[in-house]
C-alpha positions, -999 to 999 in steps of 0.1 A, spaced: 343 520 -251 333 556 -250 322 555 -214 352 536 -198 378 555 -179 416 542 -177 428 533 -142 449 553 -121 479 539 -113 494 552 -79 532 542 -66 525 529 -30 558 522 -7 545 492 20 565 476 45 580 438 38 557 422 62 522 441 49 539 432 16 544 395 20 504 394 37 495 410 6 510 388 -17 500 355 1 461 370 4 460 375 -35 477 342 -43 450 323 -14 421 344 -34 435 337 -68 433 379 -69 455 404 -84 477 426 -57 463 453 -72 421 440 -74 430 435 -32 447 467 -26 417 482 -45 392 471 -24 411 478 7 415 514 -2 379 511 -11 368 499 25 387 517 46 377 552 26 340 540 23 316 563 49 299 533 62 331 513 68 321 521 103 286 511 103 294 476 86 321 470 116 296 476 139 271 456 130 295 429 126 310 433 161 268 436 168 263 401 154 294 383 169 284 402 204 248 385 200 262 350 191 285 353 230 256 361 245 232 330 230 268 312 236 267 324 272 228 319 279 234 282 262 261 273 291 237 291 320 211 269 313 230 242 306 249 248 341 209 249 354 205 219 342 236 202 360 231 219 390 191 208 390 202 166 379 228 164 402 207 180 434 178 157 423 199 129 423 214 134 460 181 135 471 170 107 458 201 88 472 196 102 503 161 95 507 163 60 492 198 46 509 197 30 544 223 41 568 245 11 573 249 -9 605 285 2 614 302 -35 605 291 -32 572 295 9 570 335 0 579 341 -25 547 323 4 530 350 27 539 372 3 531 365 0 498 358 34 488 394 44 473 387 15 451 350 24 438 364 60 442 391 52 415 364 32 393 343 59 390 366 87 385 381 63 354 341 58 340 337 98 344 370 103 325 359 81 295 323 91 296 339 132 289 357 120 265 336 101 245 299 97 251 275 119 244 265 144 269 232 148 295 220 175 281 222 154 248 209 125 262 176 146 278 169 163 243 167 130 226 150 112 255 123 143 255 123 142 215 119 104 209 92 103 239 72 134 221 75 110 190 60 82 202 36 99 226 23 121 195 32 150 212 20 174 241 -18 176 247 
């Protein structure tokens, strides 16, 4: 016990509120008040306190922007499925004689309203396109064996 030093101990005056956060932040950690006000003192005094907050505003700066580059392609590939699809449409779907293009019209609030109520549970519960095109390209890779 030669080489031990005895603790400082320091009177510290702290506000009710920063008082209460402290106490609830020991008792969540299972920590003294004093081990946590230790190693508060100890980070904000410590010269690389502002490195380490750098780097971690670094990191969570690089996980937006993967974040960000996720929902630009993912926006791509909306954009691209649902452009492919009205061409298709269009190329592939008559016009109709106008008899038949006027009980068309007539029914459209109801198939309007039918789909709308498919969307709205489909968003809600299924699983999503760009879901659905991983697994599609994954399983077909699977059983194809792969690119050549």
């Amino acid at each position: 016990m030669a080489g031990r030093t005895k603790k400082a101990q320091i009177s510290v005056y702290l506000e009710p509120d920063i008082m209460d956060l402290l106490a609830h932040y020991a008792a969540q950690r299972d920590q003294s008040m004093s081990l946590i006000a230790q190693a508060a003192i100890a980070s904000f005094l410590s010269p690389d306190s502002a490195e380490r907050q750098e780097a971690a505003l670094a990191r969570r700066l690089g996980q937006i922007d993967r974040r960000l580059a996720r929902l630009e392609r993912d926006l791509g590939i909306s954009t691209e499925a649902f452009a492919t699809f009205i061409r298709f449409w269009l190329a592939t779907t008559p016009a109709l004689p106008e008899p038949a293009a006027q009980a068309a019209r007539a029914k459209l609030s109801e198939r309007y309203s039918a789909y709308t109520t498919a969307l709205g549970r489909r968003l809600a519960k299924g699983p999503q396109l760009r879901q659905e095109i991983v697994e599609d390209v994954g399983g077909a890779e699977k059983e194809g064996g792969g690119r050549s």
